[in-house]
N, CA, C and O atoms as a Tripos MOL2 file, in Angstrom:
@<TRIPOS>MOLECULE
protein
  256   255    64     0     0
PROTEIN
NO_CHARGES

@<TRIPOS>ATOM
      1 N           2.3500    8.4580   19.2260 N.3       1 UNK1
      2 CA          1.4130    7.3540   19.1770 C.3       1 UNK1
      3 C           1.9090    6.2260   20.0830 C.2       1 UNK1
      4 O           3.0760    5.8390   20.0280 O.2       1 UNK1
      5 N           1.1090    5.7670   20.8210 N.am      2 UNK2
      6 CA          1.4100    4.2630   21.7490 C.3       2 UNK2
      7 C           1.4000    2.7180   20.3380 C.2       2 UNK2
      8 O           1.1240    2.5190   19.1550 O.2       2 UNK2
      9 N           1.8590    2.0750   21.4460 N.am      3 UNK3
     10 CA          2.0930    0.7840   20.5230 C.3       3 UNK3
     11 C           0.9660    0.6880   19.8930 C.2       3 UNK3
     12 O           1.0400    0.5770   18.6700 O.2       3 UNK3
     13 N          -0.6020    0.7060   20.6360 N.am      4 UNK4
     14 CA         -1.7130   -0.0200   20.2490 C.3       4 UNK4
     15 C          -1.9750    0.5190   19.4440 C.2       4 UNK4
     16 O          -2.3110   -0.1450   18.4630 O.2       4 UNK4
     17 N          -2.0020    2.3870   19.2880 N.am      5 UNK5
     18 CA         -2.2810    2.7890   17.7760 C.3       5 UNK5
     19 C          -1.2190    2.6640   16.5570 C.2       5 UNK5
     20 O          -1.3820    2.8480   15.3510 O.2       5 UNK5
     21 N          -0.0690    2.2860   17.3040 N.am      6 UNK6
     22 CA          0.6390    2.3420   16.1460 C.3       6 UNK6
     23 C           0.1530    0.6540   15.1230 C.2       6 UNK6
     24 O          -0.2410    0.7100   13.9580 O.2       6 UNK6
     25 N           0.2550   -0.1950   15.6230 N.am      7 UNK7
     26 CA         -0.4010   -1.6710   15.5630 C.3       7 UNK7
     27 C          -1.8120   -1.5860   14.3670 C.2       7 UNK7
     28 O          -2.0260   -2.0830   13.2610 O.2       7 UNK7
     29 N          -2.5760   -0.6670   15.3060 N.am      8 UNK8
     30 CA         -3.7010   -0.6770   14.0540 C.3       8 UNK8
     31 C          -3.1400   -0.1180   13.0250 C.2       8 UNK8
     32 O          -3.0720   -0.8040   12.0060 O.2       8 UNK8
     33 N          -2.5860    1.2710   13.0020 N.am      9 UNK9
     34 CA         -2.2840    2.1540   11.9660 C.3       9 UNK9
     35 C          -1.6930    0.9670   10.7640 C.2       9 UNK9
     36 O          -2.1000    0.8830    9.6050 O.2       9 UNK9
     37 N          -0.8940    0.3210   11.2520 N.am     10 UNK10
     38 CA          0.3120   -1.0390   10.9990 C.3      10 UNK10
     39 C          -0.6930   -1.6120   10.3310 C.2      10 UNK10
     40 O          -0.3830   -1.4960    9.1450 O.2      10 UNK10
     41 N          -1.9430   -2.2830   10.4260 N.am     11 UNK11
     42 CA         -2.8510   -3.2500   10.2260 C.3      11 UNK11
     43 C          -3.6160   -2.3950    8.7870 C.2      11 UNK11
     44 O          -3.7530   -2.8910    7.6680 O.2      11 UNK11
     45 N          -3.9530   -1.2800    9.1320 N.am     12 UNK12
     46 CA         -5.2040   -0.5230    8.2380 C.3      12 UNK12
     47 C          -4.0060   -0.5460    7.2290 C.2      12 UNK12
     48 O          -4.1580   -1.4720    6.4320 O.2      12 UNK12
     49 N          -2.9760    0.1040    7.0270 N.am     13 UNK13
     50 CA         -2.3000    0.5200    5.6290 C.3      13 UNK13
     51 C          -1.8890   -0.8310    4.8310 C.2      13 UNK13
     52 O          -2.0220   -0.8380    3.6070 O.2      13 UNK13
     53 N          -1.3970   -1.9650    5.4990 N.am     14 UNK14
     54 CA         -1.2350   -3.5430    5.0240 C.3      14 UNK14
     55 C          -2.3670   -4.0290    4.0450 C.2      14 UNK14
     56 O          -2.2400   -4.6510    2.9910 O.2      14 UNK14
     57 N          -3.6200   -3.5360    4.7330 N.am     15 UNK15
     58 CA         -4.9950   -4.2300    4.2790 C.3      15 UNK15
     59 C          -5.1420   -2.9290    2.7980 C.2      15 UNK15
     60 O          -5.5580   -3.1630    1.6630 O.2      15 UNK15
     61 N          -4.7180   -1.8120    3.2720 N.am     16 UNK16
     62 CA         -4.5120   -0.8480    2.1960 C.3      16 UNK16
     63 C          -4.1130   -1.2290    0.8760 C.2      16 UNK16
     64 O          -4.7610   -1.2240   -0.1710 O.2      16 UNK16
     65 N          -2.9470   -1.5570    1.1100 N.am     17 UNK17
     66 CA         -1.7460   -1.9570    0.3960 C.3      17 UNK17
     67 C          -2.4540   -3.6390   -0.3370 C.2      17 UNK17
     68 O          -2.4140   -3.8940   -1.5410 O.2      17 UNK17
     69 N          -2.8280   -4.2320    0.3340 N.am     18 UNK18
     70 CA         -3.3920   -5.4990   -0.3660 C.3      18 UNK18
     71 C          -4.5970   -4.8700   -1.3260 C.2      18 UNK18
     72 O          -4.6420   -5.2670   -2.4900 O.2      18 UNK18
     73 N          -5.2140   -4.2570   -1.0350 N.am     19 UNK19
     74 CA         -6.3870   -3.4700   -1.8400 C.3      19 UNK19
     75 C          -5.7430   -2.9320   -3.3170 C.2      19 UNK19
     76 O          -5.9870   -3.3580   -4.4450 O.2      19 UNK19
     77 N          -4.9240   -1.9520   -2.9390 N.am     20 UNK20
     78 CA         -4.5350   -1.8910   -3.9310 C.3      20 UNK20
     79 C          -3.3270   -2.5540   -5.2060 C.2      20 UNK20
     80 O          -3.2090   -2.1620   -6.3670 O.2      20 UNK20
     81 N          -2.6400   -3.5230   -4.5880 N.am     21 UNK21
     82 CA         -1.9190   -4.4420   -5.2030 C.3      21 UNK21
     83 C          -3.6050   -5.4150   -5.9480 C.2      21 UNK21
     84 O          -3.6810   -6.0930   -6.9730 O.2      21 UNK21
     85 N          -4.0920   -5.2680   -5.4910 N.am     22 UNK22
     86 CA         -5.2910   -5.8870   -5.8750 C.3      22 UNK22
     87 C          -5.6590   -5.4260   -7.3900 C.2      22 UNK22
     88 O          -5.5090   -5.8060   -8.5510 O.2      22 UNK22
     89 N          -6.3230   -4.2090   -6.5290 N.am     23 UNK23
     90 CA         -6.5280   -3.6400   -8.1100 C.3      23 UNK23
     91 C          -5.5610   -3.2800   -9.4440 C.2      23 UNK23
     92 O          -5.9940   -3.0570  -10.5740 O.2      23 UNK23
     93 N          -4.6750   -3.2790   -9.1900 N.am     24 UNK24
     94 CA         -3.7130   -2.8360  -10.2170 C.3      24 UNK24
     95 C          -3.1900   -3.8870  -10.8320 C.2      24 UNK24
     96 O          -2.5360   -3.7010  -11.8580 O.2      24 UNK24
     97 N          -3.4310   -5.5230  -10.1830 N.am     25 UNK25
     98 CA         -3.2220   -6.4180  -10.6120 C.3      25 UNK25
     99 C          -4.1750   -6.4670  -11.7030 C.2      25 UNK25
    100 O          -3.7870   -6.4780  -12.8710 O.2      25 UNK25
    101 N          -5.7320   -6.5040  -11.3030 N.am     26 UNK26
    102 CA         -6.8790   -6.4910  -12.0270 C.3      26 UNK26
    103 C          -6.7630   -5.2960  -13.0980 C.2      26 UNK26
    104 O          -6.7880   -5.4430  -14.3190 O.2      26 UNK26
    105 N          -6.6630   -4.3860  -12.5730 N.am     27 UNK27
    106 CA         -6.8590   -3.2870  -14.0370 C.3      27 UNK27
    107 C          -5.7470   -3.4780  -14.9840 C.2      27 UNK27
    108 O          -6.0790   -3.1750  -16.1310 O.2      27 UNK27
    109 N          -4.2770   -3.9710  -14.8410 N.am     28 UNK28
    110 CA         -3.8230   -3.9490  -15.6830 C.3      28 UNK28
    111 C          -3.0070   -5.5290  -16.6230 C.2      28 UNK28
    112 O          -2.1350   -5.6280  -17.4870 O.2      28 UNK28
    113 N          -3.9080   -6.5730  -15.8320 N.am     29 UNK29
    114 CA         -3.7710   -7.5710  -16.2370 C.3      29 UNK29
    115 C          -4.4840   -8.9920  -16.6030 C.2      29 UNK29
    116 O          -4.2040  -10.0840  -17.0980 O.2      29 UNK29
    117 N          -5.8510   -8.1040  -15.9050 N.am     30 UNK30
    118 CA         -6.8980   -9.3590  -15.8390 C.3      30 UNK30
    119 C          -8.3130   -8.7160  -17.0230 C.2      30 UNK30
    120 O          -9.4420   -9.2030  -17.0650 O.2      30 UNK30
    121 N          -7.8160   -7.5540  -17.8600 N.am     31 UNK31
    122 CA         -8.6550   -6.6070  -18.6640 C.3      31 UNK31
    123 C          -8.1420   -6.4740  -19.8730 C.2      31 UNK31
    124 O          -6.9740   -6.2560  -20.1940 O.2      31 UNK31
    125 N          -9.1900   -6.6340  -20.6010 N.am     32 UNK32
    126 CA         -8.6810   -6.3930  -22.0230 C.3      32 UNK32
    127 C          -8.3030   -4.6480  -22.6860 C.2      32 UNK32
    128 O          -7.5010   -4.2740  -23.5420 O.2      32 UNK32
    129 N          -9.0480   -4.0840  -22.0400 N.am     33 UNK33
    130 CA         -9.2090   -2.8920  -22.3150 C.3      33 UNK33
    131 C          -7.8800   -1.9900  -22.0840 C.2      33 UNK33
    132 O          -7.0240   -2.3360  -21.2700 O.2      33 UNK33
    133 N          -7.8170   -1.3100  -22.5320 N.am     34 UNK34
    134 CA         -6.4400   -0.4590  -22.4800 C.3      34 UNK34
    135 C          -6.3500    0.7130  -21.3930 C.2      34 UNK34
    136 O          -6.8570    1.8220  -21.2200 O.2      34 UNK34
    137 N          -5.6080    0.0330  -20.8770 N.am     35 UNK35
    138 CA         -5.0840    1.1980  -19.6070 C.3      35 UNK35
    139 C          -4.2290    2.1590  -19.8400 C.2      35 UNK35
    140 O          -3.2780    1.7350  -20.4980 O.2      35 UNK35
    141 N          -4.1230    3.7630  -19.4730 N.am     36 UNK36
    142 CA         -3.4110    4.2310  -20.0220 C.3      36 UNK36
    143 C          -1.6490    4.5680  -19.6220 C.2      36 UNK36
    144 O          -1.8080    5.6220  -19.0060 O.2      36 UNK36
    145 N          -0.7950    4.4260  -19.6120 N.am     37 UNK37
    146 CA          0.4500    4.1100  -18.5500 C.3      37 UNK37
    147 C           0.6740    5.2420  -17.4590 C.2      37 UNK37
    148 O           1.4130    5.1960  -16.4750 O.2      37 UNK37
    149 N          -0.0710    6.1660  -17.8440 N.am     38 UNK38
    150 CA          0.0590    6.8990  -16.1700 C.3      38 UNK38
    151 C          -0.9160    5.9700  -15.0680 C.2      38 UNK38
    152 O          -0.4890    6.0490  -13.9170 O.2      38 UNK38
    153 N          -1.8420    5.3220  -15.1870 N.am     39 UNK39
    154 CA         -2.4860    4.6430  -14.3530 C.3      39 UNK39
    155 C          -1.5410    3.4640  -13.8810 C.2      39 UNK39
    156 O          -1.9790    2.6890  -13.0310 O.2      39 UNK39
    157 N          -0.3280    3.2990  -14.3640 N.am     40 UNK40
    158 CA          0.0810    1.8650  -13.9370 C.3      40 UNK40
    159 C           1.0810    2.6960  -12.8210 C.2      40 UNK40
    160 O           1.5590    1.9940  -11.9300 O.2      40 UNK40
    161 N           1.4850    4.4250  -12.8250 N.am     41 UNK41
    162 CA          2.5590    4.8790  -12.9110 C.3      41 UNK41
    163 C           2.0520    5.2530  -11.4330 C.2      41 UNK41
    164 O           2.9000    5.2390  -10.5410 O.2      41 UNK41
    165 N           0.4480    5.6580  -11.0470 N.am     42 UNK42
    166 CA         -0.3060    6.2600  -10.2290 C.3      42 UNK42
    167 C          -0.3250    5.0330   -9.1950 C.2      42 UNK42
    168 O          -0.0900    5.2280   -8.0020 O.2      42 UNK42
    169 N          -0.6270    3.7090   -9.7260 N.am     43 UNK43
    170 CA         -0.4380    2.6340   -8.7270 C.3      43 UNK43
    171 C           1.3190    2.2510   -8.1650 C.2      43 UNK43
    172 O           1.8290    2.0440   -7.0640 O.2      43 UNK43
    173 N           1.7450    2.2920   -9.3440 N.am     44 UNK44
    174 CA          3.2670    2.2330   -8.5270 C.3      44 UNK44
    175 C           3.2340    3.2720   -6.9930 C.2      44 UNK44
    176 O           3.3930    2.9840   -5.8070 O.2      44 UNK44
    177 N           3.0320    4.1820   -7.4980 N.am     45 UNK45
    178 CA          3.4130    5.4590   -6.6540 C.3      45 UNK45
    179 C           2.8080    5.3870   -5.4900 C.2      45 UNK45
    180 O           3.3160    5.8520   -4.4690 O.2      45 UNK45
    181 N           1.7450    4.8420   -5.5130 N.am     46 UNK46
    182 CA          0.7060    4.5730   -3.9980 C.3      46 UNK46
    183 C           1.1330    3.4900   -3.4240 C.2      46 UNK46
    184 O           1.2650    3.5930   -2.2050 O.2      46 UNK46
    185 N           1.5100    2.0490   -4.0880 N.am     47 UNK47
    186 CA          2.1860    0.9140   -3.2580 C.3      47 UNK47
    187 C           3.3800    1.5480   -2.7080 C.2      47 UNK47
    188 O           3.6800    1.2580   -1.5500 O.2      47 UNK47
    189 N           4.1590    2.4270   -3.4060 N.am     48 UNK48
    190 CA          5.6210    2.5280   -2.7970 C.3      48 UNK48
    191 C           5.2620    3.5850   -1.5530 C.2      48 UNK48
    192 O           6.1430    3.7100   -0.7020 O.2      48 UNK48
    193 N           4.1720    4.2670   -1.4040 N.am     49 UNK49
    194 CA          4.1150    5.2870   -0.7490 C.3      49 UNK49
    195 C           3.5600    4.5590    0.4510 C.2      49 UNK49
    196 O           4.1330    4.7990    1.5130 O.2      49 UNK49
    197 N           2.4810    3.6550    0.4760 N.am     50 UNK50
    198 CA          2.4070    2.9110    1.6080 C.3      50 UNK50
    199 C           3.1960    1.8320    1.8810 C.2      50 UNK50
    200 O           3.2680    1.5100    3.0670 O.2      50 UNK50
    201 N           3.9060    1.0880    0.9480 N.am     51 UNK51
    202 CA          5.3580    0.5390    1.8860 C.3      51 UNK51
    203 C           6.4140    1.1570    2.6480 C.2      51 UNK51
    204 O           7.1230    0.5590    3.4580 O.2      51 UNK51
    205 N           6.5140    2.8020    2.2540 N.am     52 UNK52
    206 CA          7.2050    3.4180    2.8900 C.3      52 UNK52
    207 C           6.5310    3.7790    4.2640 C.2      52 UNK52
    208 O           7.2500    4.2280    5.1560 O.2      52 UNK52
    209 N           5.4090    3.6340    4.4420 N.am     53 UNK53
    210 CA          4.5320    4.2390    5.8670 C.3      53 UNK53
    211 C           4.5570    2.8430    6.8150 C.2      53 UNK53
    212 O           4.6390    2.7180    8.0370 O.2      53 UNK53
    213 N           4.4790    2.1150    6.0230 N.am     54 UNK54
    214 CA          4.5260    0.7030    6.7710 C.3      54 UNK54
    215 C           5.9090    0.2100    7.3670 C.2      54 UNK54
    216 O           6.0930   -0.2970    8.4730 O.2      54 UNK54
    217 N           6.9070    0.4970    6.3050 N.am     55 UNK55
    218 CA          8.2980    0.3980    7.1990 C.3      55 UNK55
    219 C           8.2220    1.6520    8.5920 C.2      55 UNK55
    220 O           8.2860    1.5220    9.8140 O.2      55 UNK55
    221 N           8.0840    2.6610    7.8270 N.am     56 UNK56
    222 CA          8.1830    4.1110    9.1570 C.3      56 UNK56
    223 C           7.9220    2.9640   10.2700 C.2      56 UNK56
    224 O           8.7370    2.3520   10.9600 O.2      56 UNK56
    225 N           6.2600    2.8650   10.2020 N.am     57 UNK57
    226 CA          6.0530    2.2060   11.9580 C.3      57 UNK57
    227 C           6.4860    1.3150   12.0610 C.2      57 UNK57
    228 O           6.6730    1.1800   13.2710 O.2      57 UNK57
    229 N           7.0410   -0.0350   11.2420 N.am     58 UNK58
    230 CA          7.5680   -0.7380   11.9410 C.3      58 UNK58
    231 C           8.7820   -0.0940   12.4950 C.2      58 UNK58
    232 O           9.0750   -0.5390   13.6050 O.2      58 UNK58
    233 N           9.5200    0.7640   12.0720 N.am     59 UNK59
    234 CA         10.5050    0.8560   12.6400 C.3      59 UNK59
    235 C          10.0880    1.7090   13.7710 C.2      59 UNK59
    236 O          10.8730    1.5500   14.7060 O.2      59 UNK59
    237 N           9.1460    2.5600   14.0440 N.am     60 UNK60
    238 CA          8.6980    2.7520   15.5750 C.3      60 UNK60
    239 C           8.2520    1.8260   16.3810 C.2      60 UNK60
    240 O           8.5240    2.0190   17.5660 O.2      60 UNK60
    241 N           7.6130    0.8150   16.1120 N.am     61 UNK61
    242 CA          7.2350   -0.4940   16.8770 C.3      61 UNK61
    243 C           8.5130   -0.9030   17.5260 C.2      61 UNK61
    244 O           8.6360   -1.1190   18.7310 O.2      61 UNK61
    245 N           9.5300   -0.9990   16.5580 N.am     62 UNK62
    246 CA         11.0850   -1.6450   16.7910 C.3      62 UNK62
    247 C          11.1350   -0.8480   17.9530 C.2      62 UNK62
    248 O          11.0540   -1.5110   18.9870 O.2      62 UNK62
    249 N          11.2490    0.4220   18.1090 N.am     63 UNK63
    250 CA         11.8610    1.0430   19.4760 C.3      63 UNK63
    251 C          11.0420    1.0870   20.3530 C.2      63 UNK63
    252 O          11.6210    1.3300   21.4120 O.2      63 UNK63
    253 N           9.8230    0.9650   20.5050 N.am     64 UNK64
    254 CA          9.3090    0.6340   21.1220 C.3      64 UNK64
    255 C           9.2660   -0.9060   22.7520 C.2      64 UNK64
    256 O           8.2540   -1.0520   23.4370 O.2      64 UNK64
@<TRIPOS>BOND
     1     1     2 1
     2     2     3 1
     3     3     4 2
     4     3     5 am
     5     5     6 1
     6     6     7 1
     7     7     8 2
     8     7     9 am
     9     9    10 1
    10    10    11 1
    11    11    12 2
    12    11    13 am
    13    13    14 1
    14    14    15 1
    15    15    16 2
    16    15    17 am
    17    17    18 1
    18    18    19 1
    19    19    20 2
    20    19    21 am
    21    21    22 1
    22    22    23 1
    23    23    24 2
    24    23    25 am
    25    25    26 1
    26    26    27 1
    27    27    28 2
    28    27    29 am
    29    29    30 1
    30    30    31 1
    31    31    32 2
    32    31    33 am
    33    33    34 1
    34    34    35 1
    35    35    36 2
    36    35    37 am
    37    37    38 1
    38    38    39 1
    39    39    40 2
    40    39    41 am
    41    41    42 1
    42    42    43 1
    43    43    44 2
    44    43    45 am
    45    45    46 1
    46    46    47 1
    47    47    48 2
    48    47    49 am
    49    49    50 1
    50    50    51 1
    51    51    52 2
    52    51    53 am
    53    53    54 1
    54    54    55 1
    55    55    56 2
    56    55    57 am
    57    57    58 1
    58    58    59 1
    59    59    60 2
    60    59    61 am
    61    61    62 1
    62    62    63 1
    63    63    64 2
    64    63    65 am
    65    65    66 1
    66    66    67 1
    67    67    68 2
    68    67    69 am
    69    69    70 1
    70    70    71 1
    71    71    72 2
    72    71    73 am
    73    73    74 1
    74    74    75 1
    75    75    76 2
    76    75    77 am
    77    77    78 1
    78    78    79 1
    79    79    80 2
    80    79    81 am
    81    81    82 1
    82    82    83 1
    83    83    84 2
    84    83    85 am
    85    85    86 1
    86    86    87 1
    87    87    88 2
    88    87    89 am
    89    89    90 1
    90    90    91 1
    91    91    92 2
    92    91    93 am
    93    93    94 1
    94    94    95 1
    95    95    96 2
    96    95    97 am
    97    97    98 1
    98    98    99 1
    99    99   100 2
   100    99   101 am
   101   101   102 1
   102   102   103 1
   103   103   104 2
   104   103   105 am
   105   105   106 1
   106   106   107 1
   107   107   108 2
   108   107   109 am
   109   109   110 1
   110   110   111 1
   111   111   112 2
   112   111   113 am
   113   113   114 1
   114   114   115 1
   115   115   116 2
   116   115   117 am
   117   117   118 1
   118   118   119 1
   119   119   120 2
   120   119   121 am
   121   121   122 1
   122   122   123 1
   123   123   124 2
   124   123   125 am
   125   125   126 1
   126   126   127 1
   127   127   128 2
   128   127   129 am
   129   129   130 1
   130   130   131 1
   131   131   132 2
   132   131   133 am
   133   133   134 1
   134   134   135 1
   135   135   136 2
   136   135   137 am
   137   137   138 1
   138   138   139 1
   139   139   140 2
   140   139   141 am
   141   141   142 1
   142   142   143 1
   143   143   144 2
   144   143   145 am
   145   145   146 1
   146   146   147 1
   147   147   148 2
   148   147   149 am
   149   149   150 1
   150   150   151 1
   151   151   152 2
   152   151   153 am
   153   153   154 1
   154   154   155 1
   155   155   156 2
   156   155   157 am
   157   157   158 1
   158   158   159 1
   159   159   160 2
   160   159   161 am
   161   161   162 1
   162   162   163 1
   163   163   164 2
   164   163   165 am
   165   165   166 1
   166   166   167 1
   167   167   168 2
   168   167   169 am
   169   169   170 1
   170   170   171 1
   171   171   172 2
   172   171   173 am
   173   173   174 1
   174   174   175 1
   175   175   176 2
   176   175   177 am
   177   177   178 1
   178   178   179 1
   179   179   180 2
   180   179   181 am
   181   181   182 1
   182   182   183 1
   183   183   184 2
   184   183   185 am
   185   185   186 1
   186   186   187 1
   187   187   188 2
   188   187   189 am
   189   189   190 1
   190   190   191 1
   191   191   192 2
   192   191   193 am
   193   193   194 1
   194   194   195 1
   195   195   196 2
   196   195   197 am
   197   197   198 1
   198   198   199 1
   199   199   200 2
   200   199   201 am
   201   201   202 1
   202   202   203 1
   203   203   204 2
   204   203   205 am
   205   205   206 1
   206   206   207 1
   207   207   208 2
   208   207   209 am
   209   209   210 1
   210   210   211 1
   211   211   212 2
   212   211   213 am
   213   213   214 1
   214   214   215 1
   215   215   216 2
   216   215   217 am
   217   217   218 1
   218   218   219 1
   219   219   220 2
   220   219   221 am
   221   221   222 1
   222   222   223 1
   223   223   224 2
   224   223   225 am
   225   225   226 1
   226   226   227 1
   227   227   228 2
   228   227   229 am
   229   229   230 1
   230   230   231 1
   231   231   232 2
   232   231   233 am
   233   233   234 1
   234   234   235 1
   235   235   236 2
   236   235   237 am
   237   237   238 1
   238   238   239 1
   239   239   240 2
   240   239   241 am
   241   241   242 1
   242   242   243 1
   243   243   244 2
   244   243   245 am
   245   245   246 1
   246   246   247 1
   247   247   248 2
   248   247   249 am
   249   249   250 1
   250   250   251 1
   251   251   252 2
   252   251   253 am
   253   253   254 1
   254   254   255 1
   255   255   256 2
@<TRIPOS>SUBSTRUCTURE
     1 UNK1         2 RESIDUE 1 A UNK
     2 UNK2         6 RESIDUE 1 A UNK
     3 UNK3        10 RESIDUE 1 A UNK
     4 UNK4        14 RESIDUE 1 A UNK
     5 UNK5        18 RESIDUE 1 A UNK
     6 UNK6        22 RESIDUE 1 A UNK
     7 UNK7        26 RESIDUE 1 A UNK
     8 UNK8        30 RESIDUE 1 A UNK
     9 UNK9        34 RESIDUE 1 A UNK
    10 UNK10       38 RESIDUE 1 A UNK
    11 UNK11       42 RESIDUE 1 A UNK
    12 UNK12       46 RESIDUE 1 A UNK
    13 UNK13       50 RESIDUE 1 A UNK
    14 UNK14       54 RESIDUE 1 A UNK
    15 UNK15       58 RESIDUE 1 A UNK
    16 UNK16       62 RESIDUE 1 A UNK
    17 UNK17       66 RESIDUE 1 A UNK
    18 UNK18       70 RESIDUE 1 A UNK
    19 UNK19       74 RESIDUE 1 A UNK
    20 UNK20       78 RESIDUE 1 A UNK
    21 UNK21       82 RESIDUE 1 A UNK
    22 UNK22       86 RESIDUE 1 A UNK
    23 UNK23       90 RESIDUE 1 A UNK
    24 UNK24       94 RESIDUE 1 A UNK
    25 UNK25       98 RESIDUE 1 A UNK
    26 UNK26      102 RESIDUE 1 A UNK
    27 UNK27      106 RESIDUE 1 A UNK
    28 UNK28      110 RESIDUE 1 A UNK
    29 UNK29      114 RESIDUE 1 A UNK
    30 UNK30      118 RESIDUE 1 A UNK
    31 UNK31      122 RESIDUE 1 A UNK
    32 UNK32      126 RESIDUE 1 A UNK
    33 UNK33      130 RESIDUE 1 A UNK
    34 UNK34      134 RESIDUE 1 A UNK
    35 UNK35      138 RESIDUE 1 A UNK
    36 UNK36      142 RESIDUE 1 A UNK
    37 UNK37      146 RESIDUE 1 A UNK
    38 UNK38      150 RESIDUE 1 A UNK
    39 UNK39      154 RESIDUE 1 A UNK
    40 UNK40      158 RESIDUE 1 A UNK
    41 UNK41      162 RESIDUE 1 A UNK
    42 UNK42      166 RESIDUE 1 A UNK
    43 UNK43      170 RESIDUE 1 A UNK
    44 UNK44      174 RESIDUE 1 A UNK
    45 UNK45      178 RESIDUE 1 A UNK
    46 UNK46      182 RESIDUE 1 A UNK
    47 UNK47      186 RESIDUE 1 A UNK
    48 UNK48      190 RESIDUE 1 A UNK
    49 UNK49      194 RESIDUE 1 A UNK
    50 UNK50      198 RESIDUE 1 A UNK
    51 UNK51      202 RESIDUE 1 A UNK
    52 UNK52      206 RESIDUE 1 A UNK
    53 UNK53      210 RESIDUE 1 A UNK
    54 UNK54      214 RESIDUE 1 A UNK
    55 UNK55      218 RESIDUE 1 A UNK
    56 UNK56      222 RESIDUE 1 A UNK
    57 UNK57      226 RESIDUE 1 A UNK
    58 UNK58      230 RESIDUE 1 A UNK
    59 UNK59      234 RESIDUE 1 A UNK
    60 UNK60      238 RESIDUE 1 A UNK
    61 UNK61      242 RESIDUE 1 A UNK
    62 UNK62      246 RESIDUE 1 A UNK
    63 UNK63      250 RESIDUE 1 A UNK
    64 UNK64      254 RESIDUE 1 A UNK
């Protein structure tokens, strides 16, 4: 990938990542209703999985 796609790629998973810090804020704190703890376990797992994609390219940007 060149810088410029790497940049968007960089941009789309951030806006990702805010989406879902979003929701998991909302479903499991702004609701009365009972969530069940694999859902809190399913959002962990997706923030950590796109912070890990987001470091990757930065650290290809870096050598870049």
């Amino acid at each position: 990938m060149n810088r410029q796609e790497l940049e968007a790629e960089l941009a789309n998973l951030e806006e990702e990542l805010e989406d879902v810090k979003q929701e998991r804020h909302f479903m499991l704190e702004k609701t009365s209703i009972h969530v069940p703890g694999h859902a809190k376990h399913r959002f962990d797992a997706e923030i950590k999985e796109l912070e890990e994609k987001i470091n990757q390219i930065k650290t290809q940007l870096a050598k870049l």
